[in-house]
C-alpha positions as CSV (number, residue, x, y, z in Angstrom):
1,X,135.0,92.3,96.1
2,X,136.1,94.8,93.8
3,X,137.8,98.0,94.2
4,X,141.3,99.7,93.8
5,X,144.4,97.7,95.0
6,X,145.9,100.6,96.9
7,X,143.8,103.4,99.6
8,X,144.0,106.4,99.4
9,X,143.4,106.7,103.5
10,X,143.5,103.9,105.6
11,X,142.2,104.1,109.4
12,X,142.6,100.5,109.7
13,X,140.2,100.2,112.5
14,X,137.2,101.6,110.7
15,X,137.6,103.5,107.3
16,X,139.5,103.2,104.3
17,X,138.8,105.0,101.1
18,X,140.0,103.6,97.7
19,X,139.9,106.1,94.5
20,X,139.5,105.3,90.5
21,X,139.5,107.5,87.8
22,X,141.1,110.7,89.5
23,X,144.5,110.8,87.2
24,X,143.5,113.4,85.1
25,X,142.5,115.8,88.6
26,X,145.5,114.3,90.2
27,X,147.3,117.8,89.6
28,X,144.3,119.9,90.6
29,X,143.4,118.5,93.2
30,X,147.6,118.5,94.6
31,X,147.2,122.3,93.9
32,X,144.4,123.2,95.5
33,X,145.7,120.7,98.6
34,X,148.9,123.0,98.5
35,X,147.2,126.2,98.4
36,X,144.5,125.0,101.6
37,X,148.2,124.3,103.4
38,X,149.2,128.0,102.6
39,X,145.7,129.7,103.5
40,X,146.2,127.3,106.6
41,X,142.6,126.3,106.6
42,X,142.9,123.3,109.1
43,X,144.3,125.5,111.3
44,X,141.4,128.0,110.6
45,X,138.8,125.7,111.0
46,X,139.1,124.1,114.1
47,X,140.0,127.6,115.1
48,X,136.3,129.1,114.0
49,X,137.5,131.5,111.6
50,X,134.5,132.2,110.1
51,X,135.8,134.0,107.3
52,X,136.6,131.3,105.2
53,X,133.6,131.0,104.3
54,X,132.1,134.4,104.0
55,X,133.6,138.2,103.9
56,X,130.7,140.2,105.9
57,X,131.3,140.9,109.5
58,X,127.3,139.9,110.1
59,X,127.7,136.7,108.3
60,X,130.4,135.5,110.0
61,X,129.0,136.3,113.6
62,X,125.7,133.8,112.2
63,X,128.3,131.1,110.9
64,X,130.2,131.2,114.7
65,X,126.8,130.3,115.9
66,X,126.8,127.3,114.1
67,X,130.3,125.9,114.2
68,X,129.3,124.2,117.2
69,X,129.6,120.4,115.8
70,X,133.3,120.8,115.9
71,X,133.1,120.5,119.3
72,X,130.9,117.2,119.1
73,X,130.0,114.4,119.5
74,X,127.7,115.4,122.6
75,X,127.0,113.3,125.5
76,X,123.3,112.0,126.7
77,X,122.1,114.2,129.9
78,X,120.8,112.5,132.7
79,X,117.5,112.9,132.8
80,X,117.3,110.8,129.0
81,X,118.3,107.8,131.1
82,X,115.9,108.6,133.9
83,X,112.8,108.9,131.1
84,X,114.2,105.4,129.4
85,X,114.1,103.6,133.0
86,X,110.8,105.1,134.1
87,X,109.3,104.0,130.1
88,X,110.4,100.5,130.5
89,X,109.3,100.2,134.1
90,X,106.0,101.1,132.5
91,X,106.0,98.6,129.9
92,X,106.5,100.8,127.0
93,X,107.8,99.2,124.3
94,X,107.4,101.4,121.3
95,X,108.5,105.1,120.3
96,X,106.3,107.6,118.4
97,X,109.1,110.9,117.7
98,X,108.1,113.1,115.7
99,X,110.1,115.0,113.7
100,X,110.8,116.8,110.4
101,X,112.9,118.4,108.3
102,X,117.0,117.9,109.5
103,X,115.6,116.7,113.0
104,X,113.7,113.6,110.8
105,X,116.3,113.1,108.7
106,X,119.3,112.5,112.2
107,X,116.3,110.0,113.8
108,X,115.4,108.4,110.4
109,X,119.4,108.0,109.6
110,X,119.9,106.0,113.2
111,X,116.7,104.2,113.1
112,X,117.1,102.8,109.6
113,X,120.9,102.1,110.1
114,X,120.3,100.2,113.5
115,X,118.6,97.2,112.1
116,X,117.5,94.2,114.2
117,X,120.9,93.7,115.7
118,X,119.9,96.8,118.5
119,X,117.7,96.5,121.6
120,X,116.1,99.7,122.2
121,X,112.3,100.7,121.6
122,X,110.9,100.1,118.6
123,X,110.5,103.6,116.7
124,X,107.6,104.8,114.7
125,X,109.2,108.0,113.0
126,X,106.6,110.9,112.2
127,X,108.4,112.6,109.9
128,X,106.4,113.9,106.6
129,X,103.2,116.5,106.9
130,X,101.4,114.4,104.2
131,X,97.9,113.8,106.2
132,X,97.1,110.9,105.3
133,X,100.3,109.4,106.6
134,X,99.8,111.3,109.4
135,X,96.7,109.9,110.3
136,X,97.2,106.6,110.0
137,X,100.9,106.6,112.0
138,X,98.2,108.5,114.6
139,X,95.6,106.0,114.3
140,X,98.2,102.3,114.6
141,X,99.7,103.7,117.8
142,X,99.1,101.1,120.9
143,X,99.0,103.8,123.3
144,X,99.4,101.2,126.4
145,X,102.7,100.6,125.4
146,X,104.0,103.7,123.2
147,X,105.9,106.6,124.4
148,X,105.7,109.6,123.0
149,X,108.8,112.2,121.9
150,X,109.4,114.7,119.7
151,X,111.9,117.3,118.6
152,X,111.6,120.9,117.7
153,X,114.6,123.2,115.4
154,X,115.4,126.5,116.9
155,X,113.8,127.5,113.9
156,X,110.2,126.8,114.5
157,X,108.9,125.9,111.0
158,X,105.1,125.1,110.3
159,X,105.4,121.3,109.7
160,X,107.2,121.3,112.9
161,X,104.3,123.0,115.0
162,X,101.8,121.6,113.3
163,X,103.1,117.7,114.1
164,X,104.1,119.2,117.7
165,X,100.5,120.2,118.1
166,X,99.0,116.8,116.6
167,X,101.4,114.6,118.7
168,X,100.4,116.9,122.1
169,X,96.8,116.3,121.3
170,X,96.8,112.3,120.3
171,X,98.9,112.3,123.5
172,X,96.4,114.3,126.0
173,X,93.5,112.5,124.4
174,X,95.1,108.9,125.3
175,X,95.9,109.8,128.5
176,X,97.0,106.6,129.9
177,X,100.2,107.5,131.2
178,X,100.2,110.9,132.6
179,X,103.0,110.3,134.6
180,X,105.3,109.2,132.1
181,X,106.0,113.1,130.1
182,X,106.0,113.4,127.0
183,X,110.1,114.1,125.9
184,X,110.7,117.1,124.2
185,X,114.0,118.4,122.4
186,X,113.6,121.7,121.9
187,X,115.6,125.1,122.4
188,X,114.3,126.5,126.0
189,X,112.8,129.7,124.5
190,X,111.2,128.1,122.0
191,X,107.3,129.4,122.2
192,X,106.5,125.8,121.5
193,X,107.4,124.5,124.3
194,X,105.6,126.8,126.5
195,X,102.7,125.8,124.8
196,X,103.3,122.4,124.7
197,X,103.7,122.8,128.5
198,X,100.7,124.2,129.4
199,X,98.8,121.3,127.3
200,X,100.3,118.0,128.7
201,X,102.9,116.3,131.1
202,X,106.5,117.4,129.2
203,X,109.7,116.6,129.9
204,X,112.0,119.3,127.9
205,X,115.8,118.3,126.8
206,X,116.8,121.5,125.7
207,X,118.7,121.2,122.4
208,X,122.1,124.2,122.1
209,X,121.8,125.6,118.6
210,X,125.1,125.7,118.0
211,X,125.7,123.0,116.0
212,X,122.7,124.2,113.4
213,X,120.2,121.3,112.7
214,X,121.8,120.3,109.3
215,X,125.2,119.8,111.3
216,X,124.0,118.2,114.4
217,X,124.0,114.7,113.4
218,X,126.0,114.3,116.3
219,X,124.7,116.3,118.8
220,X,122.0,115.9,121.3
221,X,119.2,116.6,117.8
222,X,120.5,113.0,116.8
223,X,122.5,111.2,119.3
224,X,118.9,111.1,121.3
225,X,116.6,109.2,118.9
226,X,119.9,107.2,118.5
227,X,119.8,106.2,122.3
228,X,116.2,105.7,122.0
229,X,116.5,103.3,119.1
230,X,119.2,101.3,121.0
231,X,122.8,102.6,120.0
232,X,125.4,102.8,122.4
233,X,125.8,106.5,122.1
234,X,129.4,106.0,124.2
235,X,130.4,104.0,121.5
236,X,129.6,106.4,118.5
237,X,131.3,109.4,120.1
238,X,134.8,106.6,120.7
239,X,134.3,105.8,116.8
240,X,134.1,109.4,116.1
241,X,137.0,110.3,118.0
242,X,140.1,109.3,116.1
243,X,138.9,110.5,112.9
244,X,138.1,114.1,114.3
245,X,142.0,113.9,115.2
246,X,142.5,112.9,111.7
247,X,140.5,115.8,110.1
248,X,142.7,118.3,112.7
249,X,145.7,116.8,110.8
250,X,147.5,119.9,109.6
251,X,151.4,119.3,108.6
252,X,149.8,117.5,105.1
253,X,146.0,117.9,104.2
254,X,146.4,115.4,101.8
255,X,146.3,112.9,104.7
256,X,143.2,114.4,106.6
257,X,141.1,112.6,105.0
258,X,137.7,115.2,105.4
259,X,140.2,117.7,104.1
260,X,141.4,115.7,101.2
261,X,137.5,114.2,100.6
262,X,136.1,117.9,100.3
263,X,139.1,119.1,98.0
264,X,138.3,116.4,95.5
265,X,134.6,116.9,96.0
266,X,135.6,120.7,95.1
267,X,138.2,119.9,92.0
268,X,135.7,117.8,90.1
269,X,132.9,120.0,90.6
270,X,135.2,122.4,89.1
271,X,135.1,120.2,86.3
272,X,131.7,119.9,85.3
273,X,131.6,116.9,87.9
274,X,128.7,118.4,90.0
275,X,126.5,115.7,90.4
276,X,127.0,113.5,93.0
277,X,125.6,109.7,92.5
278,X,126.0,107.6,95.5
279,X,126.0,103.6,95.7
280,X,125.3,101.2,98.6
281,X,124.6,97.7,100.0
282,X,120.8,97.8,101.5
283,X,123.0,97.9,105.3
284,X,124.2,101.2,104.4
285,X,121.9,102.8,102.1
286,X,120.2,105.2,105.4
287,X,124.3,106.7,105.5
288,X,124.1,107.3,101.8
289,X,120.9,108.5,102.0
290,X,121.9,111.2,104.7
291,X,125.4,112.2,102.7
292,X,123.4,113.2,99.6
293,X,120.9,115.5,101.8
294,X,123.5,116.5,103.8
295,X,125.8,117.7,100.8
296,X,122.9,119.1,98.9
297,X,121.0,121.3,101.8
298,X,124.7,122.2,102.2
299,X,126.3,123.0,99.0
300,X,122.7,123.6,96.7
301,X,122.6,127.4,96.7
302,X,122.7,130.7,94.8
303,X,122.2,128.6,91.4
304,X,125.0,126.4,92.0
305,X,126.8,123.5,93.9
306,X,125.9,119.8,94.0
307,X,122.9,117.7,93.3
308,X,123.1,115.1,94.9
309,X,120.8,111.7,95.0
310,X,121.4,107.8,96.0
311,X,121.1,104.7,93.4
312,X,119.3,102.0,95.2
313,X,119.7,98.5,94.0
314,X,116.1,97.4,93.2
315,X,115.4,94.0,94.8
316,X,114.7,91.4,92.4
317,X,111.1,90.0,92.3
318,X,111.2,86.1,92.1
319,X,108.8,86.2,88.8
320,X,110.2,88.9,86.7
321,X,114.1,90.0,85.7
322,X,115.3,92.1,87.9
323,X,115.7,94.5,85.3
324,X,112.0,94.9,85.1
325,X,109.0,96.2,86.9
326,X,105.2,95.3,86.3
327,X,102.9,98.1,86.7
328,X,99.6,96.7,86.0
329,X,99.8,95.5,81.9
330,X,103.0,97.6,82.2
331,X,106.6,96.3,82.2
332,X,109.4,99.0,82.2
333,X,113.0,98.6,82.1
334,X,113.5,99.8,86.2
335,X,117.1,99.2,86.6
336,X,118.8,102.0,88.4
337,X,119.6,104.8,86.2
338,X,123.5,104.9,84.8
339,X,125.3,107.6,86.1
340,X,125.5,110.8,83.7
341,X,128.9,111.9,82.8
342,X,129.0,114.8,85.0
343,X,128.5,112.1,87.8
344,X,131.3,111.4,90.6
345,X,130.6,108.1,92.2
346,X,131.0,107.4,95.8
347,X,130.7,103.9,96.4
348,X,129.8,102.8,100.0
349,X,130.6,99.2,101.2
350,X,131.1,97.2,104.6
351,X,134.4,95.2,104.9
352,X,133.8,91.9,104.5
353,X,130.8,91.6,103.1
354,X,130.0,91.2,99.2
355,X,127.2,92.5,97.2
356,X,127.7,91.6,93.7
357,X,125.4,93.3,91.8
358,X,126.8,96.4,93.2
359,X,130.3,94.8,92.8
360,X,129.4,94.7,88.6
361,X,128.1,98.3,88.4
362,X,131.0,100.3,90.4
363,X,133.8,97.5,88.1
364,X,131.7,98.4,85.3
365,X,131.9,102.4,86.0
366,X,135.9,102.4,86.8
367,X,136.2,100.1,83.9
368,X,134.7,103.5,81.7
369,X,136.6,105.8,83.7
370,X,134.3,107.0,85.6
371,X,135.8,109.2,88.5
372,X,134.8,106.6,91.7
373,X,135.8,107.4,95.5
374,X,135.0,104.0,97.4
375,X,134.9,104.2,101.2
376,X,135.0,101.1,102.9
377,X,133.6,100.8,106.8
378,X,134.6,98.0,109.3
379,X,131.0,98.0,110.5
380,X,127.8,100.1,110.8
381,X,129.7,101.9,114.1
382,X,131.9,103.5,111.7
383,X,129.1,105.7,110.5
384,X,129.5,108.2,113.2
385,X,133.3,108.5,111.9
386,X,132.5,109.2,108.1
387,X,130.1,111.6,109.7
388,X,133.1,113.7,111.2
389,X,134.5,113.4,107.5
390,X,131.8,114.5,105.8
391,X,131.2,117.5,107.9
392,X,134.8,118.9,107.5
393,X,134.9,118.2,103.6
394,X,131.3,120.2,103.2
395,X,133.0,122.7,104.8
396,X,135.9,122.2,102.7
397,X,134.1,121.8,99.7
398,X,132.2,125.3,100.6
399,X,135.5,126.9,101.1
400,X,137.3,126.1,97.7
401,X,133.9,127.1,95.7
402,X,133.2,129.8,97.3
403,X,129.3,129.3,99.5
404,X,128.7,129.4,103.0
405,X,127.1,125.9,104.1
406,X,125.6,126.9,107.0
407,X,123.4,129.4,105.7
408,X,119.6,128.5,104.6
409,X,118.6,131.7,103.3
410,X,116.1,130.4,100.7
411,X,114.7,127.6,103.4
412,X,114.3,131.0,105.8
413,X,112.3,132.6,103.5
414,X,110.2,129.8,102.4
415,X,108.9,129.3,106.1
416,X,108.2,133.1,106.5
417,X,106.1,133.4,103.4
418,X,104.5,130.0,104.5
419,X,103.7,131.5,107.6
420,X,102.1,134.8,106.1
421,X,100.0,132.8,103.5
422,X,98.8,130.0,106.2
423,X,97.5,133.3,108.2
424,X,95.1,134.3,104.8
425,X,92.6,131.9,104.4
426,X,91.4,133.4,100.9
427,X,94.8,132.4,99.9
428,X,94.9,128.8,100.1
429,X,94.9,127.7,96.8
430,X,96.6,125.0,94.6
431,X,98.1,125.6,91.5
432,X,96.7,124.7,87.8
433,X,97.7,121.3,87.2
434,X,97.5,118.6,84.3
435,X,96.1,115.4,84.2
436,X,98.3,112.1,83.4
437,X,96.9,111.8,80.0
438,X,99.0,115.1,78.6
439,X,101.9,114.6,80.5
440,X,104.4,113.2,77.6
441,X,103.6,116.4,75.8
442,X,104.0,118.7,78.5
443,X,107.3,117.4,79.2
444,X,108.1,117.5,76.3
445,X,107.8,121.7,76.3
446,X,110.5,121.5,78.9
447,X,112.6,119.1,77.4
448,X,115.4,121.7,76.0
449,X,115.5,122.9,79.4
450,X,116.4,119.2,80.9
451,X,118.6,118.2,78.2
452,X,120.2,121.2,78.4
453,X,120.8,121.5,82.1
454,X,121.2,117.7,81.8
455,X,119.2,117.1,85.2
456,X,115.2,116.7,85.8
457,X,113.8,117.2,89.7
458,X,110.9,115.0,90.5
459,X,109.1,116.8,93.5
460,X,106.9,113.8,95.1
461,X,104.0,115.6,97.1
462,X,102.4,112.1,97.9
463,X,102.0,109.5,100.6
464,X,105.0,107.7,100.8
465,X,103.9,103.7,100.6
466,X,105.8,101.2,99.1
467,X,103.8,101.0,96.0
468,X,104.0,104.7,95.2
469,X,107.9,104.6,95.8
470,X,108.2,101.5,93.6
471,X,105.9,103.4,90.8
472,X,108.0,106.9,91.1
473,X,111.2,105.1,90.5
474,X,110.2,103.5,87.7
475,X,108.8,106.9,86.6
476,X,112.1,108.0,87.6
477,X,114.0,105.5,85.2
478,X,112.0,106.0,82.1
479,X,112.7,109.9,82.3
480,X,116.2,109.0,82.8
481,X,116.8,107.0,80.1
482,X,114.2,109.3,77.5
483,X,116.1,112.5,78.4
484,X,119.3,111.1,79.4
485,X,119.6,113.3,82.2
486,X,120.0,112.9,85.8
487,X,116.6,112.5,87.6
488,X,116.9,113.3,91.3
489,X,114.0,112.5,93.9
490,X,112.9,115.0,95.9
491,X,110.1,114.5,98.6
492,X,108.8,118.1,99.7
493,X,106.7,117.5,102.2
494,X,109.2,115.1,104.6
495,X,113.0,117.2,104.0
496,X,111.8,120.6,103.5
497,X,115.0,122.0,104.1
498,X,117.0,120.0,101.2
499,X,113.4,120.2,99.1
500,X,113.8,124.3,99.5
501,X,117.7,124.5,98.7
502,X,117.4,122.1,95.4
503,X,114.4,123.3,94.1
504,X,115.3,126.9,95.2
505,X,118.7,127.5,95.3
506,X,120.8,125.1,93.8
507,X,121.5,125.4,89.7
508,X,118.6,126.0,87.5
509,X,116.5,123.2,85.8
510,X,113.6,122.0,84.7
511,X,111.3,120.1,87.9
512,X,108.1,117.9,87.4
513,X,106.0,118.4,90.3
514,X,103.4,115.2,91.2
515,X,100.5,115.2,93.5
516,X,97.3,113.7,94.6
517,X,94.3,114.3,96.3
518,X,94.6,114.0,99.8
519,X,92.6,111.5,100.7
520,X,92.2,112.4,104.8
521,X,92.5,115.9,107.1
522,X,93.4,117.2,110.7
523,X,92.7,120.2,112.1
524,X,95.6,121.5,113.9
525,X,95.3,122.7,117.3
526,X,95.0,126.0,118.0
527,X,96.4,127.8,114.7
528,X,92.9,127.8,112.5
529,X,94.6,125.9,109.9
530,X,94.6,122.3,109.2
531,X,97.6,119.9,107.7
532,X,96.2,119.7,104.3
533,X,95.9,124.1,104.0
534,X,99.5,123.6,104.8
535,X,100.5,120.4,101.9
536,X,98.5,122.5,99.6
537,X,100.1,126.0,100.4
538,X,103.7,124.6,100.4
539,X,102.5,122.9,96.9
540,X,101.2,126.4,95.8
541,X,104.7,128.1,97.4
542,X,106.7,126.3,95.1
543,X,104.9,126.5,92.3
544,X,105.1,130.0,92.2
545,X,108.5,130.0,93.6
546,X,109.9,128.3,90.1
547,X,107.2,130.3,87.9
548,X,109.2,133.4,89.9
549,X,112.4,132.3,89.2
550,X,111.5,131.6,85.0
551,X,112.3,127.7,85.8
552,X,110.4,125.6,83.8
553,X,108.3,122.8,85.4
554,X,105.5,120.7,85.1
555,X,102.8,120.1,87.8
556,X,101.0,116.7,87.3
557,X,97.9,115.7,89.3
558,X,96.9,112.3,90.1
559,X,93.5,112.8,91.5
560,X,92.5,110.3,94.3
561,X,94.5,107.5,93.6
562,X,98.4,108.2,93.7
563,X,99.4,104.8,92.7
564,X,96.7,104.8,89.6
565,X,97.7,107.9,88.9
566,X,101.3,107.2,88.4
567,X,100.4,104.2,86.3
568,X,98.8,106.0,83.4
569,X,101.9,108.2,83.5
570,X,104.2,105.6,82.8
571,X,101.7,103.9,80.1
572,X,100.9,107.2,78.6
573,X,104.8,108.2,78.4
574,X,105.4,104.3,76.6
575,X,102.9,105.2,74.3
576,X,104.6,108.2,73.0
């Protein structure tokens, strides 16, 4: 196992972090650590001073409303355990929860990361708008033996009711276990609620909004689909305890180790190091996955901060190099793209356990000088504890560059103006699009753009199956390596909030937006509107969001068949 002989922090019972490549921010990075001990921000922090991050009286009264996740991990209420017992007495065995948006992202992080080893229902996550996914998650349920949940944000946004509303109905229509209520998690005001109330059996959890939906990994938003999905959510909130001591640690901030992570996070990105390119074993890659939405829904705003995306080892096909994929008569170099310059590497790995092709890549990266933090976790348990250090260094990280992390201002305004235009029906329309054929040359308009800002969003508006992920990265790849720029993955239609503050908000470049036909529909309940008016108005939002703004971007369509579709691109962009 390679990495660094000496950590930089060691919690010897769950996290240890190991750096490479740092020498020439080493004095920075001491600076800025003696000037946070002078401004007192620990101190500050856990103290809710919310003008660190922002000088307006108005502000800062929103930010206290959402500094709540200093205060967690929460504990489970009662009546969760009472719904668990009375859905196994029934024989339920599976979990539909539906969720989007931060809510999907804090269920999808604990499903994914639990693996086989936990015993709690099996979990179908709703999470995307896309219809036809929607349709057939709807469709496969075994009502007999599925239970039903969802959760709502205290800002109700349209993919949120218009899931709420679908799940309500499947669940109504079934009917086959009225007396076991469907679980809601939901702020108790929320309109929603009432209505979902006066449609079916509900049993409401009501969700504080204190901790803000981005933050509240840990609170009752996450730590309930973690229950659900069989973690012992008594044992996350003991793994996160010591580190949150760790992160109060104010005599030296170069040993609180959320302190010391966000600083360097800061320093670098000071230094044209604002692209940050994490790496993981397959156990870990749902934690690495949340970091990188997490940082950029955090820190992607007013045309700068971080960009942030994950580089998945591909698994190797037993009749091909693993450096290649077959699409069709195709083969294309898919290895994961090689971090950019402007790249700092954080490097994910479980004590004990060896991965060697991700061994070679993060040797091969120190061994260029890459800048490479490697965090090291005694088992999957510790992920609640690099949670608590992730949290403080965002907010560190905001601090030192001067943004307000809590804020979603762009994201606000994107469901408002969704919510006027899904009220116009003349106005559902989707913008002019190309065909694969004349992609390569209308990239190739933008390509100054790319080059130039060194970084090319893909916005994915498509059904998200295992073919069409294996075909968009190795669409991905090939624009990575004929740019050379980073080439970040962004699906709009699952993680609107980290779509909206990317695409939006964060520093300007050039975006290639791909979608398809949708091949299925569904009215939603009681609004007029049905879920494909909403993918094709959000698609139609954006587009004329970026046209707006003067950022260049491509929209390709790919008709009827995603996974054809994306084929020709890739032959067509070979060809030229």
């Amino acid at each position: 196992m390679d990495r660094p002989p000496q950590p930089v922090y060691q919690d010897s019972a769950q996290l240890s972090v190991y750096a490479a490549g740092l020498e020439a921010y080493r004095r920075p990075i001491e600076a800025m650590l003696s000037r946070l001990f002078d401004e007192l921000l620990v101190e500050r922090l856990w103290a809710r001073d919310s003008s660190l991050w922002h000088p307006s009286a108005e502000t800062q009264a929103r930010i206290r409303e959402r500094l709540g996740w200093l205060d967690l991990p929460a504990s489970l209420p009662p009546l969760l355990d009472d719904w668990l017992r009375q859905a196994r007495a029934q024989g339920m065995t599976d979990l539909l929860y539906a969720a989007t948006g931060d809510a999907g992202g804090a269920a999808r992080l604990w499903r994914d990361l639990a693996g086989a080893a936990r015993h709690g229902l099996n979990v179908a996550l709703l999470d995307t708008i896309e219809p036809g996914t929607v349709r057939a998650t709807l469709d496969a349920v075994a009502w007999e033996r599925t239970a039903l949940a969802l959760a709502v944000d205290a800002d109700l946004t349209p993919d949120q009711d218009a899931l709420a509303r679908l799940v309500v109905a499947a669940h109504a229509l079934a009917a086959l276990h009225a007396d076991l209520p469907l679980l809601v998690l939901a702020p108790p005001d929320s309109p929603l609620v009432q209505w979902i109330q006066s449609q079916t059996h509900a049993a409401l959890l009501p969700l504080p909004s204190n901790p803000g939906a981005r933050f509240g990994t840990l609170s009752l938003l996450g730590l309930v689909p973690a229950a659900l999905t069989g973690w012992d959510v008594a044992r996350l909130g003991a793994a996160a305890f010591e580190p949150r001591a760790a992160c109060r640690r104010s005599d030296d901030p170069a040993r609180n180790p959320g302190v010391w992570l966000g600083t360097t996070l800061a320093v670098l990105a000071q230094h044209d190091h604002d692209r940050l390119t994490l790496l993981a074993p397959t156990a870990l890659l749902p934690l690495a996955r949340w970091i990188a939405g997490f940082v950029s829904g955090s820190l992607s705003k007013h045309g700068r901060g971080f960009v942030a995306g994950v580089e998945a080892q591909r698994t190797k096909n037993k009749e091909q190099p693993a450096h290649q994929a077959r699409t069709e008569n195709v083969e294309l170099d898919s290895r994961p793209p090689t971090p950019d310059a402007r790249s700092l590497i954080v490097e994910l790995r479980l004590a004990r356990m060896s991965d060697s092709d991700l061994d070679q890549r993060c040797a091969a990266l120190r061994e260029a000088g890459a800048p490479v933090i490697t965090i090291e976790l005694a088992d999957v348990d510790a992920a609640a504890a690099l949670i608590v250090w992730w949290q403080v260094a965002v907010a560190t990280t905001a601090v030192v560059i001067g943004l307000n992390p809590f804020d979603e201002p762009d994201t606000a305004a994107r469901h408002a103006y969704l919510w006027r235009r899904l009220r116009q029906p003349e106005a559902r329309v989707q913008p002019v699009s190309i065909e694969a054929e004349t992609l390569p040359s209308a990239l190739e308009r933008i390509a100054p753009t790319i080059r130039s800002a060194g970084c090319l969003l893909i916005a994915a508006y498509l059904p998200p199956t295992p073919a069409v992920a294996e075909r968009l990265h190795a669409l991905r790849a090939l624009l990575h390596r004929r740019f050379g720029a980073a080439t970040v993955l962004i699906d709009p239609l699952r993680d609107l909030g980290f779509a909206t503050q990317v695409l939006h908000a964060g520093r300007p470049c050039a975006a290639l937006l791909v979608t398809a036909d949708s091949s299925t529909d569904a009215a939603v309940p009681g609004v007029g509107w049905t879920l494909d008016d909403l993918r094709r108005m959000r698609i139609a939002a954006d587009a004329e969001a970026w046209t707006r703004m003067q950022r260049p971007f491509v929209h390709v369509d790919l008709g009827d068949d995603p996974e054809r579709g994306l084929r020709r691109c890739i032959e067509r962009l070979i060809e030229t």
